[in-house]
C-alpha positions in Angstrom: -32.7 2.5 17.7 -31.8 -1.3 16.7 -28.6 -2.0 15.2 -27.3 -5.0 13.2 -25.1 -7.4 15.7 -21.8 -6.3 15.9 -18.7 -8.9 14.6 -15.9 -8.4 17.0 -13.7 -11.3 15.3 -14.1 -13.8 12.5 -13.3 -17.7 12.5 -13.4 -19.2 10.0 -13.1 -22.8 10.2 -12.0 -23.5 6.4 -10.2 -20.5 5.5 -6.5 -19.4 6.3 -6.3 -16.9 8.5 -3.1 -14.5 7.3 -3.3 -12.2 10.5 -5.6 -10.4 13.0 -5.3 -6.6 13.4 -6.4 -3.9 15.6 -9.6 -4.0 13.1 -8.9 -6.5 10.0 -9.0 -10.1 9.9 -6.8 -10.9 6.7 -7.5 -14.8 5.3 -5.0 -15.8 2.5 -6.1 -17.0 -1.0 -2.4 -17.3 -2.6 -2.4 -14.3 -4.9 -4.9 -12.7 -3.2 -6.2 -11.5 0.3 -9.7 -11.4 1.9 -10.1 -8.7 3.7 -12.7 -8.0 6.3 -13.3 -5.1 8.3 -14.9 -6.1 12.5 -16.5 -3.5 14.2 -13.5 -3.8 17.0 -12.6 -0.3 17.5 -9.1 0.6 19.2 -8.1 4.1 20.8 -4.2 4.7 22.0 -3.5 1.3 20.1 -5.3 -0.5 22.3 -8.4 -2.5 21.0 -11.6 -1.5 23.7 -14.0 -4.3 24.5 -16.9 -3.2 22.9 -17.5 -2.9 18.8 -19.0 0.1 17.2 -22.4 -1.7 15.3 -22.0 -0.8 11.5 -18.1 0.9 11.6 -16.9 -2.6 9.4 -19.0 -1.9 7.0 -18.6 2.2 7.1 -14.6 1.5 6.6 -15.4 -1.4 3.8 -17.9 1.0 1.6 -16.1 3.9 2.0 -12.9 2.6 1.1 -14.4 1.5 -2.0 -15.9 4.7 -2.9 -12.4 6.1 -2.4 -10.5 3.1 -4.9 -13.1 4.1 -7.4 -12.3 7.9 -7.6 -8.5 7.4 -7.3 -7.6 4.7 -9.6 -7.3 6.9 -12.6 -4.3 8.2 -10.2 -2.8 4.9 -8.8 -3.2 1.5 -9.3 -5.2 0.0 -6.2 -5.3 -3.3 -4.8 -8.7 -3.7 -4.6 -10.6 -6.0 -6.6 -14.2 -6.7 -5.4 -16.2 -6.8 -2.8 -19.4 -8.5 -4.6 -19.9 -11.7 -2.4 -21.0 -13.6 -5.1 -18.1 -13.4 -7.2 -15.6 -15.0 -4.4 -14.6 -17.9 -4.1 -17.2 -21.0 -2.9 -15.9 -21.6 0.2 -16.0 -18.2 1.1 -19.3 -17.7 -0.2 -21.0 -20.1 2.6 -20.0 -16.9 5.2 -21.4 -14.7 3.2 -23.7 -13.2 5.9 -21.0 -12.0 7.6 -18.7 -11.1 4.9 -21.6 -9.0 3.0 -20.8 -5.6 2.9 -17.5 -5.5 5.3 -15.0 -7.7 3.6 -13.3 -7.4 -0.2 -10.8 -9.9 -2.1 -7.7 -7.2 -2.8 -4.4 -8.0 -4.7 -1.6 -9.3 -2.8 1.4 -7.0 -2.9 4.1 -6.1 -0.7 3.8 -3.3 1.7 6.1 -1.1 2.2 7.2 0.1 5.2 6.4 3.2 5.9 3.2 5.1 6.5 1.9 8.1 3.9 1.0 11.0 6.0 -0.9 14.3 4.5 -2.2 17.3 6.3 -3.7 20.3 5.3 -4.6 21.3 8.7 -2.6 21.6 11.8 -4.5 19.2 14.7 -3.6 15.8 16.6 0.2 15.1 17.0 1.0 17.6 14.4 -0.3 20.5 16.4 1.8 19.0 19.1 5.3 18.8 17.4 4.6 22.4 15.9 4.2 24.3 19.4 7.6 22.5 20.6 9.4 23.2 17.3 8.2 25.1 14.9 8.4 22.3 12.6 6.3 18.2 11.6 8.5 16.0 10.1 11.7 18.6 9.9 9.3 20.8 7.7 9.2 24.5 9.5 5.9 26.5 9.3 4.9 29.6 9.4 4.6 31.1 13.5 1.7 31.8 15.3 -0.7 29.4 13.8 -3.6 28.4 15.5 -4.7 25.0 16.8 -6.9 23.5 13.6 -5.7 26.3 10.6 -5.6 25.8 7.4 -1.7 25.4 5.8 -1.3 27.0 2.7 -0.4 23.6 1.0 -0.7 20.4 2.0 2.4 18.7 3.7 3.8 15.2 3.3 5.0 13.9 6.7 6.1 10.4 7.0 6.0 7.9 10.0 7.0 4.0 10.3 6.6 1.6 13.2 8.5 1.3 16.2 8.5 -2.4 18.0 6.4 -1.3 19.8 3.5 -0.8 17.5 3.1 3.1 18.0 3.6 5.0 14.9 6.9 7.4 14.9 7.4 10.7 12.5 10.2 10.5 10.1 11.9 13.0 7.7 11.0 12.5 3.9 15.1 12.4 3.9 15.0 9.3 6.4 12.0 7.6 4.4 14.5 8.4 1.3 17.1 5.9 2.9 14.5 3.8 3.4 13.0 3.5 -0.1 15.5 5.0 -2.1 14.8 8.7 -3.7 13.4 7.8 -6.9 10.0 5.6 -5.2 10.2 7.8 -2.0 9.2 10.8 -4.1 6.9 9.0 -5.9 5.2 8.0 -3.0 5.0 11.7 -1.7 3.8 13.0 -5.0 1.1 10.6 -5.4 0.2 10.9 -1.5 -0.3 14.7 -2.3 -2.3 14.5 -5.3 -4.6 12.0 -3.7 -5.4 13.9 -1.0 -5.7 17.1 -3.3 -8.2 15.3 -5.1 -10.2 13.5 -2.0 -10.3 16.8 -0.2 -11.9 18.4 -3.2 -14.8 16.1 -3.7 -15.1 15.4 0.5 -15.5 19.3 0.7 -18.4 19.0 -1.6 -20.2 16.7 0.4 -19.6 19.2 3.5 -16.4 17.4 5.0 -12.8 18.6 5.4 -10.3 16.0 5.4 -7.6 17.6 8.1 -5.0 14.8 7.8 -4.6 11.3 6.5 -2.6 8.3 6.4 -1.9 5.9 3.2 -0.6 3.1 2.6 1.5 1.6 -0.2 2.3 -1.6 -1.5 4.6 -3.2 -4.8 2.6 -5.0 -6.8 3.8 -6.3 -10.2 7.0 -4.2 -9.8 3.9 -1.1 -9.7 3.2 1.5 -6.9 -0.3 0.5 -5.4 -2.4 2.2 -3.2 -3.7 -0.3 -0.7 -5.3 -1.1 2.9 -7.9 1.0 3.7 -8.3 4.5 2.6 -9.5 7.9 3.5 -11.5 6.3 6.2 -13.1 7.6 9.1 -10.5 5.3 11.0 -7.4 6.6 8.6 -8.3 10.6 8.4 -9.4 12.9 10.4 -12.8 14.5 9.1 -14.6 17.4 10.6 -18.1 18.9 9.9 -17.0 22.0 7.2 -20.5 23.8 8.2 -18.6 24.4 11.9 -15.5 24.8 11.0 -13.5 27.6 13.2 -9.6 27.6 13.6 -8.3 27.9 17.4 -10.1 25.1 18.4 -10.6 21.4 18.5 -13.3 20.3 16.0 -16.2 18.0 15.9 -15.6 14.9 13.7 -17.0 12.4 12.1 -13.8 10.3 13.1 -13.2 8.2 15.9 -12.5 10.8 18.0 -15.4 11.2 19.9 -14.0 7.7 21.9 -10.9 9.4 22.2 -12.0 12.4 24.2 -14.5 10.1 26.2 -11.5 7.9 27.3 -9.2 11.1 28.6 -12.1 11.6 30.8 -11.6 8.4 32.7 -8.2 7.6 34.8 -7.0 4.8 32.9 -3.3 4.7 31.7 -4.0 3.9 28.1 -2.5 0.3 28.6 -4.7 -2.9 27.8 -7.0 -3.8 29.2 -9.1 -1.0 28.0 -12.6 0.4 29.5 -15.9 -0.7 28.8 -17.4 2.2 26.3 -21.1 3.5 27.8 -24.0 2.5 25.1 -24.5 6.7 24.7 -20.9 7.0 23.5 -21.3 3.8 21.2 -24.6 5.3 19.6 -23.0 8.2 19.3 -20.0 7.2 17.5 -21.9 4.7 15.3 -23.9 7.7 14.3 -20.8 9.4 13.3 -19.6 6.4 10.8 -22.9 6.6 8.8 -23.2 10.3 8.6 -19.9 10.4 7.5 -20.7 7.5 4.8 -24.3 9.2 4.3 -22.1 12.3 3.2 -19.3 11.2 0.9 -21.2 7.9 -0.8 -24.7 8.6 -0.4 -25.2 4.9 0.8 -27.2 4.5 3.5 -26.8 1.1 5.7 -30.0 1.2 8.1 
């Protein structure tokens, strides 16, 4: 199979370069950021050597699809990714920037990350067999690894200094933001992914968890970064879906389990990924944008 050369990092010469994240490069156009998406894939919040061919463009398209439904819900920052409508001297990249890169509204984050799940897996799974409890909120006993909860739950985190995300209490985030926007926040997090998880299902993917991300812009509540992503959520495969289990997915965490079979200490610098797993996993990013946009990139 022949795949499109993957972009590890962008350069360019002419443009402002905001900041580089684990995925993101982030140029600044004064009001306005460009935003585009690598292939650099990261694991443990380290970034591994190799890209993932197509997985910029996966998280780009899909997080357009996603801006599209929502916005009737929450303003979004997004404001195009048509190549030929930016700016000239971004237009002269626009081989690279085609397809994994948009021009967004610049708004100020806020500091805290927007949890949802409506399954109990990953570090949520975790916290529940030690106490009962994600985020202060108790659950019902004796659920299994992967069930269903009866509604979906809000369960905040923020960053430590060390770059690893940490659960809060919606109390804590409260101090944080103040009551009135933290519970806005919540409420829009949860109709969001009441909405996403209704039209994913559809397409034959459950949304287990998510994480948003919010931003003031105009003195208004905006949805921004990326969203419902194969990087952000966790999806799995509804059509083998079976509680007291792990589950396939269409996420990223096929590297995952492929890295706890190696000895390596989850510190940089990370492991070179096999060309099987890489296939693999770049498999997974356009089934997964196959199924929810119907777009299809090779």
């Amino acid at each position: 199979m022949v795949y499109k050369e993957t972009v590890l990092k962008t350069n360019f010469a002419k443009l402002k370069l905001s900041r580089r994240g684990k995925v993101r490069d982030i140029y600044d156009l004064g009001d306005r950021l460009l935003i585009v998406a690598s292939d650099r894939i990261s694991a443990f919040d380290v970034v591994l050597p190799n890209g993932i061919p197509y997985k910029g463009m996966v998280l780009t398209q899909i997080s357009k699809f996603w801006f599209d439904e929502l916005k009737d819900i929450v303003p979004t920052h997004f404001i195009t990714m048509d190549v030929d409508q930016y700016p000239y001297e971004y237009r002269i990249y626009k081989d690279i920037l085609k397809g994994r890169s948009m021009i967004v509204e610049k708004s100020e984050p806020l500091p805290v990350e927007c949890v949802v799940r409506g399954y109990l897996a990953g570090s949520g799974f975790t916290e529940y067999k030690e106490r009962g409890s994600i985020c202060g909120i108790f659950l019902p006993k004796n659920l299994l690894e992967s069930s269903k909860l009866d509604e979906p739950i809000f369960t905040p985190s923020t960053k430590s200094s060390k770059g690893h995300d940490e659960n809060i209490t919606f109390e804590v985030m409260a101090e944080m933001l103040g009551k009135d926007l933290a519970e806005k926040v919540r409420d829009v997090s949860l109709k969001i992914y009441k909405r996403a998880s209704e039209i994913a299902e559809k397409r034959g993917i459950i949304i287990a968890d998510t994480k948003f991300e919010f931003g003031m812009h105009g003195g208004k509540l905006t949805l921004i970064d990326e969203v419902l992503t194969p990087d952000s959520s966790r999806f799995w495969p509804k059509d083998s879906y079976r509680p007291g289990r792990a589950q396939k997915s269409f996420d990223k965490q096929f590297v995952r389990d492929y890295l706890l079979t190696l000895d390596w200490d989850k510190t940089p610098p990370a492991p070179d990924l096999p060309e099987e797993v890489i296939t693999k996993t770049t498999e997974k990013y356009l089934e997964a944008l196959k199924r929810l946009a119907d777009i299809t990139l090779r």
